[in-house]
N, CA, C and O atoms as a Tripos MOL2 file, in Angstrom:
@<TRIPOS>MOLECULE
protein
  184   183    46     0     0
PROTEIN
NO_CHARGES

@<TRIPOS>ATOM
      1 N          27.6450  -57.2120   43.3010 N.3       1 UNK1
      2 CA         26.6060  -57.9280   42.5850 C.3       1 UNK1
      3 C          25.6000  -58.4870   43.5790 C.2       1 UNK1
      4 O          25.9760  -59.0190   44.6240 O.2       1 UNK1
      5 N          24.6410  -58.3940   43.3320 N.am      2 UNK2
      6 CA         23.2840  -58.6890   44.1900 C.3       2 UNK2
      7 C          22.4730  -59.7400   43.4070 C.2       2 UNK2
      8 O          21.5150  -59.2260   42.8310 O.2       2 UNK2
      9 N          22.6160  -61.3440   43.1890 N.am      3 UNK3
     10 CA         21.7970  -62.0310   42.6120 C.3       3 UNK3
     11 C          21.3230  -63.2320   43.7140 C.2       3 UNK3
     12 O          22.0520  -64.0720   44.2410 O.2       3 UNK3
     13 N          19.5210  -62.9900   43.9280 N.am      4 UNK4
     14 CA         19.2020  -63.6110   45.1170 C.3       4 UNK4
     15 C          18.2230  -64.5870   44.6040 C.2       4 UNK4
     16 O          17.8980  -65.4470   45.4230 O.2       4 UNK4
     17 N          17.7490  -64.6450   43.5870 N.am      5 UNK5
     18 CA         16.8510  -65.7320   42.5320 C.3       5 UNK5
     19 C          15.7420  -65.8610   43.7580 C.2       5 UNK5
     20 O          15.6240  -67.0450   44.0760 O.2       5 UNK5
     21 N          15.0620  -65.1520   44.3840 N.am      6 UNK6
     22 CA         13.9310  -65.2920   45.8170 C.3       6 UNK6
     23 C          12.4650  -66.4530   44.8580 C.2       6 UNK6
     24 O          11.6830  -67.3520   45.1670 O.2       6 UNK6
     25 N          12.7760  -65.7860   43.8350 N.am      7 UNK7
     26 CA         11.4240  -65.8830   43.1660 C.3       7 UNK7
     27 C          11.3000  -66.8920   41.8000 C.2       7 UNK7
     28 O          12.3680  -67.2070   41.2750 O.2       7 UNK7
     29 N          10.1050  -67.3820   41.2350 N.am      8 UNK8
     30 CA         10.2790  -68.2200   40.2490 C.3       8 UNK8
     31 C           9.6590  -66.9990   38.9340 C.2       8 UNK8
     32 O           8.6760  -66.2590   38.9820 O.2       8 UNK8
     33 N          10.5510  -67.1600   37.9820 N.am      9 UNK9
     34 CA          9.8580  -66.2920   36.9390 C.3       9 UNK9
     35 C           9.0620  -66.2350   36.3970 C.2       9 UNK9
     36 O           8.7370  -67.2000   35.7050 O.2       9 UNK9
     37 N           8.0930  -64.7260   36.4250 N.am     10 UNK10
     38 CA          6.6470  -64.6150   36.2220 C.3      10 UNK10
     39 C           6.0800  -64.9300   34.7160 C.2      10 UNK10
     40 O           6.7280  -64.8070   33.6770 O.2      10 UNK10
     41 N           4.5680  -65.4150   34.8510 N.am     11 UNK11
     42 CA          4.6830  -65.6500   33.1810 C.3      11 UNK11
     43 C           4.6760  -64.5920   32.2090 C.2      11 UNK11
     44 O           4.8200  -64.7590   30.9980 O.2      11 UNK11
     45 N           4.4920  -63.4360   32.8290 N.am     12 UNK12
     46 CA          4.6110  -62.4960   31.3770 C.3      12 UNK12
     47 C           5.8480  -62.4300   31.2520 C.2      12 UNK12
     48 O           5.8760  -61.6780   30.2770 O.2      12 UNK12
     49 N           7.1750  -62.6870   31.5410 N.am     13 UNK13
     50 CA          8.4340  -62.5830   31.3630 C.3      13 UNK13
     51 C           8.9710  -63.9720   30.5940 C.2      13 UNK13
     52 O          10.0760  -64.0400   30.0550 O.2      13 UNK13
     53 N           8.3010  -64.7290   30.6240 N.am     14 UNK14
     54 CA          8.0620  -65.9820   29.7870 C.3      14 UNK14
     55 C           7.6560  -65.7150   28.3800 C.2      14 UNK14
     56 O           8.1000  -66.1500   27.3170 O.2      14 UNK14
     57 N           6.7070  -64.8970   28.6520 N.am     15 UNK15
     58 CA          5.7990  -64.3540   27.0780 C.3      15 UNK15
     59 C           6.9140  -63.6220   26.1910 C.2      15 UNK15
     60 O           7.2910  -63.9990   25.0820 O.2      15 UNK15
     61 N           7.4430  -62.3120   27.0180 N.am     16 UNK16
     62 CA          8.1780  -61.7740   26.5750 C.3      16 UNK16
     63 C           9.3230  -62.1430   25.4980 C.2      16 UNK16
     64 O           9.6460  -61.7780   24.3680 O.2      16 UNK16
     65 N           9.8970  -63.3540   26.7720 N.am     17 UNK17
     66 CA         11.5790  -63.8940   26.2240 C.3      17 UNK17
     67 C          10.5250  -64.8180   25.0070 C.2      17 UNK17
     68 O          11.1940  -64.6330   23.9910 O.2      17 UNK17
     69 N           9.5950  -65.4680   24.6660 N.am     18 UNK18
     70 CA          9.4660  -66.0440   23.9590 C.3      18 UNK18
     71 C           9.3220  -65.2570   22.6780 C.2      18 UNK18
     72 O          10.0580  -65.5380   21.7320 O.2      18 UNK18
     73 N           8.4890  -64.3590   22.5870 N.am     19 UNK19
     74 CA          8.5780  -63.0910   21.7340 C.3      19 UNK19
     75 C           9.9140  -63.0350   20.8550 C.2      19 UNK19
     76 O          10.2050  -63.4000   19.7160 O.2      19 UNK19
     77 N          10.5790  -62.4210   21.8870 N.am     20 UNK20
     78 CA         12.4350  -61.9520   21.8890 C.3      20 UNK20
     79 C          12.8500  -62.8480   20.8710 C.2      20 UNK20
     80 O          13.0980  -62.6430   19.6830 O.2      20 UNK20
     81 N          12.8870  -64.1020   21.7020 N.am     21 UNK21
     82 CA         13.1000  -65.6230   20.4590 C.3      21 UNK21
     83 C          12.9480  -65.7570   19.0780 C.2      21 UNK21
     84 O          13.6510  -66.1440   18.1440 O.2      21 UNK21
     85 N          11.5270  -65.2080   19.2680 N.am     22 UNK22
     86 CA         10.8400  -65.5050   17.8640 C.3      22 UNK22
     87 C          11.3150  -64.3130   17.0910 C.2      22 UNK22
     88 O          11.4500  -64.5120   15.8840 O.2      22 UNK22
     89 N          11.5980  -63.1090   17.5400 N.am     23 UNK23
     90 CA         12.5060  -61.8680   16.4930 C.3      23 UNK23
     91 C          13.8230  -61.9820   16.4400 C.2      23 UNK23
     92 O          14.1790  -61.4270   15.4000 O.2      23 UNK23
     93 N          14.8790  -62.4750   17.0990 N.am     24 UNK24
     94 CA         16.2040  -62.7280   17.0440 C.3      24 UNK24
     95 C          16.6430  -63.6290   16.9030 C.2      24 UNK24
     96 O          17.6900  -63.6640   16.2560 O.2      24 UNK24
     97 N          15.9630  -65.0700   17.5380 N.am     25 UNK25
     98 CA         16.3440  -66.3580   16.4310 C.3      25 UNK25
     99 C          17.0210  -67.2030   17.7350 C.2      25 UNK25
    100 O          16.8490  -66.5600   18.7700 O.2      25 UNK25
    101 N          17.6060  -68.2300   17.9140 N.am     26 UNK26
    102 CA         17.8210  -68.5930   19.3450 C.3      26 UNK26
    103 C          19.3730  -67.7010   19.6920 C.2      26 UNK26
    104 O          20.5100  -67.8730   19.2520 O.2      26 UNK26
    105 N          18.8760  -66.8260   20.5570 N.am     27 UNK27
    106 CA         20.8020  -66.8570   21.1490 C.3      27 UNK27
    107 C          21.1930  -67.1800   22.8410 C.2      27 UNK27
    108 O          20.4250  -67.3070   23.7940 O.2      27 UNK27
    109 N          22.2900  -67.2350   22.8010 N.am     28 UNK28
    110 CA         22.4210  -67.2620   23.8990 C.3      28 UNK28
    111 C          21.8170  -66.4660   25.0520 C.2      28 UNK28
    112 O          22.1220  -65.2760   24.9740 O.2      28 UNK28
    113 N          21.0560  -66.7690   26.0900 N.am     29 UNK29
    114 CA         20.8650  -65.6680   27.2780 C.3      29 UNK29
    115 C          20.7070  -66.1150   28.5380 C.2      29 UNK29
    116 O          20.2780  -67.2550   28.7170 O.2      29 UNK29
    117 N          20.9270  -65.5460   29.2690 N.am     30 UNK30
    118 CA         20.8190  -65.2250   30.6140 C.3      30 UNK30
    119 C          19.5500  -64.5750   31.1880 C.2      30 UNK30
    120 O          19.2080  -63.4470   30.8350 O.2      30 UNK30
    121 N          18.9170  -65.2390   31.9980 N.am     31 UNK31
    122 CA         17.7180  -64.4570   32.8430 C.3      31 UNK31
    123 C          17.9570  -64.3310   34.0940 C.2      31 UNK31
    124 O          18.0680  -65.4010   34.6920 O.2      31 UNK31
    125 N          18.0940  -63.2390   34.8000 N.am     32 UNK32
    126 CA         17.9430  -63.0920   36.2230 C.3      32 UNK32
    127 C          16.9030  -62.5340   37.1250 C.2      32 UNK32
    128 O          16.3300  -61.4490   37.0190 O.2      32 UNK32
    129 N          16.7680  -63.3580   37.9360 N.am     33 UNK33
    130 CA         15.4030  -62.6140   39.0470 C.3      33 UNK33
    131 C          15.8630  -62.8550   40.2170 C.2      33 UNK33
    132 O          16.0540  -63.8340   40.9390 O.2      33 UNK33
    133 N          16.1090  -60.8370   40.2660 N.am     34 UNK34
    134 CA         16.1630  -60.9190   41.8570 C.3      34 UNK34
    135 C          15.3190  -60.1970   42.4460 C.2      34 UNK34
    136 O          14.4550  -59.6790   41.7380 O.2      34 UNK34
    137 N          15.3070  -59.9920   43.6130 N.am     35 UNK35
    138 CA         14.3760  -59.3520   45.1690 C.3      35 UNK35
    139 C          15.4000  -58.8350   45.9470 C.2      35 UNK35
    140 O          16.5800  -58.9640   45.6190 O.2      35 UNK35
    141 N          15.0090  -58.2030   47.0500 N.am     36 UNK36
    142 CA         14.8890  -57.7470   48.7610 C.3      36 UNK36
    143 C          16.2060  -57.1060   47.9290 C.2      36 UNK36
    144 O          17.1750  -57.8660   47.9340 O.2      36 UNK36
    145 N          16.4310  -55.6530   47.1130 N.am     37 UNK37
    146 CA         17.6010  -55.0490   46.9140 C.3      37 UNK37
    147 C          17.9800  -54.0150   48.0300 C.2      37 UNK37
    148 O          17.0610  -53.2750   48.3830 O.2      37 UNK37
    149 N          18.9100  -53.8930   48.4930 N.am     38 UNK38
    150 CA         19.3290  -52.4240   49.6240 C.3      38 UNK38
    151 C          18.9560  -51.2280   48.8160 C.2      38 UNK38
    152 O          18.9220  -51.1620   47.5880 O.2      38 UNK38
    153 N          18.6800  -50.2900   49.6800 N.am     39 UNK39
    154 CA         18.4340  -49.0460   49.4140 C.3      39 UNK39
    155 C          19.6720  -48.6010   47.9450 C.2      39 UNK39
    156 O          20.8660  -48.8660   48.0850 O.2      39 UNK39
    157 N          19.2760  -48.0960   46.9640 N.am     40 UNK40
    158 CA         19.9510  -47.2640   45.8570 C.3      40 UNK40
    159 C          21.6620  -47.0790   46.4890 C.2      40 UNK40
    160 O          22.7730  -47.4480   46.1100 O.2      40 UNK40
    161 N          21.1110  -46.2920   47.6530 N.am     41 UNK41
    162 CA         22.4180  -45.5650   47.6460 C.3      41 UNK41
    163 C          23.4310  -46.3870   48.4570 C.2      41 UNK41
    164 O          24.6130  -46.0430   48.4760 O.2      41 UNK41
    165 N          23.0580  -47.3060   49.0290 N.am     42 UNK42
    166 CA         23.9850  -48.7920   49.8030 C.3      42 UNK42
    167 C          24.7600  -49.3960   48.4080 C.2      42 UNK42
    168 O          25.8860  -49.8930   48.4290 O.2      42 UNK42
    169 N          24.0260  -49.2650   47.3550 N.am     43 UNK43
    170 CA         24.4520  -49.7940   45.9590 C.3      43 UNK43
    171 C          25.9380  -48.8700   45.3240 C.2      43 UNK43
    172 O          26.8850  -49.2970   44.6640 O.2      43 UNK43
    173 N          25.6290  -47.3640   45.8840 N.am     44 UNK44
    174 CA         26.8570  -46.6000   45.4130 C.3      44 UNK44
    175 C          27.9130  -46.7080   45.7250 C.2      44 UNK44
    176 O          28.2190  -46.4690   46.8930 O.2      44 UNK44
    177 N          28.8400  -47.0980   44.8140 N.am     45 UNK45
    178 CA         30.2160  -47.0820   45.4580 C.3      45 UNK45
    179 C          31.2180  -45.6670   46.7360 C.2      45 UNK45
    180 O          30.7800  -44.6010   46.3040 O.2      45 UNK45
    181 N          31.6860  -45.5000   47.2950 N.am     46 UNK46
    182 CA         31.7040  -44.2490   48.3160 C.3      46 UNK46
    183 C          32.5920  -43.4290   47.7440 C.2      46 UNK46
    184 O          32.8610  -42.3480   48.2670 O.2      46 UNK46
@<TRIPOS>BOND
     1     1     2 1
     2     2     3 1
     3     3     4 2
     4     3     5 am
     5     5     6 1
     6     6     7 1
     7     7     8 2
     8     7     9 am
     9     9    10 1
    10    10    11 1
    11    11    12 2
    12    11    13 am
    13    13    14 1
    14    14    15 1
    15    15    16 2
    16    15    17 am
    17    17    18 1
    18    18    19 1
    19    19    20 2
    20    19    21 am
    21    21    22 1
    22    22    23 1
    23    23    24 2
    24    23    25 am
    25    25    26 1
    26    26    27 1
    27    27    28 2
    28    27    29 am
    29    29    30 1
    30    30    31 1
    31    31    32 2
    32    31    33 am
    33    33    34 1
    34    34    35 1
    35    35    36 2
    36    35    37 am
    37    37    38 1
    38    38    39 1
    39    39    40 2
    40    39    41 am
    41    41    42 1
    42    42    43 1
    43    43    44 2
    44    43    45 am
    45    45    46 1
    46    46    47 1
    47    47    48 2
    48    47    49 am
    49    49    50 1
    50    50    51 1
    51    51    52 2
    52    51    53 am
    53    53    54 1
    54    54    55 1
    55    55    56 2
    56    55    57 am
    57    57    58 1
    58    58    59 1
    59    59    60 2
    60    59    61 am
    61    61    62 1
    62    62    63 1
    63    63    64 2
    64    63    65 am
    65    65    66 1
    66    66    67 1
    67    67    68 2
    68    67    69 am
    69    69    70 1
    70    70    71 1
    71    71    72 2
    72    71    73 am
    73    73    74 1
    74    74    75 1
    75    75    76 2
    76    75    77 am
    77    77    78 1
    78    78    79 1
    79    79    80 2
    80    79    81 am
    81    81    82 1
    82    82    83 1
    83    83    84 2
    84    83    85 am
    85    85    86 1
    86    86    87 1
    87    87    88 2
    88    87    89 am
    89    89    90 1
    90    90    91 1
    91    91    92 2
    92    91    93 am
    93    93    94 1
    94    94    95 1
    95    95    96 2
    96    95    97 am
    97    97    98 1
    98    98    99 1
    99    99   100 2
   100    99   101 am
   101   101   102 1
   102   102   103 1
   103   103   104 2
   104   103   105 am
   105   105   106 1
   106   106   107 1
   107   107   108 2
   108   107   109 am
   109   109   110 1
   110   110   111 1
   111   111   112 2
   112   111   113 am
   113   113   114 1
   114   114   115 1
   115   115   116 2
   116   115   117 am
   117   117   118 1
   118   118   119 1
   119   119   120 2
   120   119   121 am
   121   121   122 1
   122   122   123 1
   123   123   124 2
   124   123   125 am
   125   125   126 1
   126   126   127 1
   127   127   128 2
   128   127   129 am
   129   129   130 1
   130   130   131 1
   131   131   132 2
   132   131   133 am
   133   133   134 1
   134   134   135 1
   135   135   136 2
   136   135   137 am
   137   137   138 1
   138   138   139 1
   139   139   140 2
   140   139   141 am
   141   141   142 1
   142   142   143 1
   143   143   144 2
   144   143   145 am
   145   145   146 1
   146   146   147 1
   147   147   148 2
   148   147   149 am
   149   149   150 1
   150   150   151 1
   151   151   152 2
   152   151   153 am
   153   153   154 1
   154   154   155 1
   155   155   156 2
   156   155   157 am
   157   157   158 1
   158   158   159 1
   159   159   160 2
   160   159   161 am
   161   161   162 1
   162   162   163 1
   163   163   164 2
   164   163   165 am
   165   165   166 1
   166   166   167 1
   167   167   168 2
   168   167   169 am
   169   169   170 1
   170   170   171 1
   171   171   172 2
   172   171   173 am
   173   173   174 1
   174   174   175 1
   175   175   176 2
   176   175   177 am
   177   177   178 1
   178   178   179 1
   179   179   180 2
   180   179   181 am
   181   181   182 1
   182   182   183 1
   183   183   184 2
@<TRIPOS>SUBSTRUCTURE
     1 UNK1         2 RESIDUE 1 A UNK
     2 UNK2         6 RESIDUE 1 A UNK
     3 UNK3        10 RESIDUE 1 A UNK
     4 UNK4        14 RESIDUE 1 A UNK
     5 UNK5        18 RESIDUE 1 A UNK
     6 UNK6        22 RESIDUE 1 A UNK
     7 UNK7        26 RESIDUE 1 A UNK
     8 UNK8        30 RESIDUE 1 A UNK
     9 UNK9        34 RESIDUE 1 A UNK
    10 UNK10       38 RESIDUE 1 A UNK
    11 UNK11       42 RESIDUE 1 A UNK
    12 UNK12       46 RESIDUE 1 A UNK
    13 UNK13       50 RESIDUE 1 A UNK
    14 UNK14       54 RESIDUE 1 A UNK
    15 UNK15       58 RESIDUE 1 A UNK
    16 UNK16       62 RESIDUE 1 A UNK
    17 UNK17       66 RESIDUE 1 A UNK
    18 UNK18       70 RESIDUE 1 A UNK
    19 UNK19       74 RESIDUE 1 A UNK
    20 UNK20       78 RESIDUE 1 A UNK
    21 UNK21       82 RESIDUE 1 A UNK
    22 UNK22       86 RESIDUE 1 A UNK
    23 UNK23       90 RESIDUE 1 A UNK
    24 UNK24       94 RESIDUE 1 A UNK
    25 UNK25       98 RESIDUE 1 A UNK
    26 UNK26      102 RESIDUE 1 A UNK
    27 UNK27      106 RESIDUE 1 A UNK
    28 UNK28      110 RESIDUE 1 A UNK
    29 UNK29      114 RESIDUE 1 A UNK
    30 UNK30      118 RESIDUE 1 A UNK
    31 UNK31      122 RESIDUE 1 A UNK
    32 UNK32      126 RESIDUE 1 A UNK
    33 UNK33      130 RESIDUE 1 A UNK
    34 UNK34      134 RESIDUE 1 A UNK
    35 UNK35      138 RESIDUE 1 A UNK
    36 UNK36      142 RESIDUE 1 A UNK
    37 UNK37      146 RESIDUE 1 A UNK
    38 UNK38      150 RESIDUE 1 A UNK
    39 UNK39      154 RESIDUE 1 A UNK
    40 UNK40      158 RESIDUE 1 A UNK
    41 UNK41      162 RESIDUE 1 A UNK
    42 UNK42      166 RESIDUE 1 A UNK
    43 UNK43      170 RESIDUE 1 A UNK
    44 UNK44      174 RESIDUE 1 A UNK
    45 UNK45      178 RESIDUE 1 A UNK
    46 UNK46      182 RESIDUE 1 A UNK
């Protein structure tokens, strides 16, 4: 798992989840923002 939160979340991702809200009604969620990921294939298991 790679969660590095580098960054503060952008406002169109604000817009979005508010959207989301307003069609599904409040549920539970989770937002993650991460950065600086390793190359794809550092990600593959061997």
């Amino acid at each position: 798992m790679i969660d590095t939160h580098n960054h503060p979340v952008s406002e169109p991702v604000w817009v979005l989840y508010q959207r989301t809200l307003e069609y599904f009604g409040p549920v539970a969620t989770l937002l993650e923002r991460d950065d600086h990921f390793p190359p794809f294939g550092e990600l593959l298991p061997n």
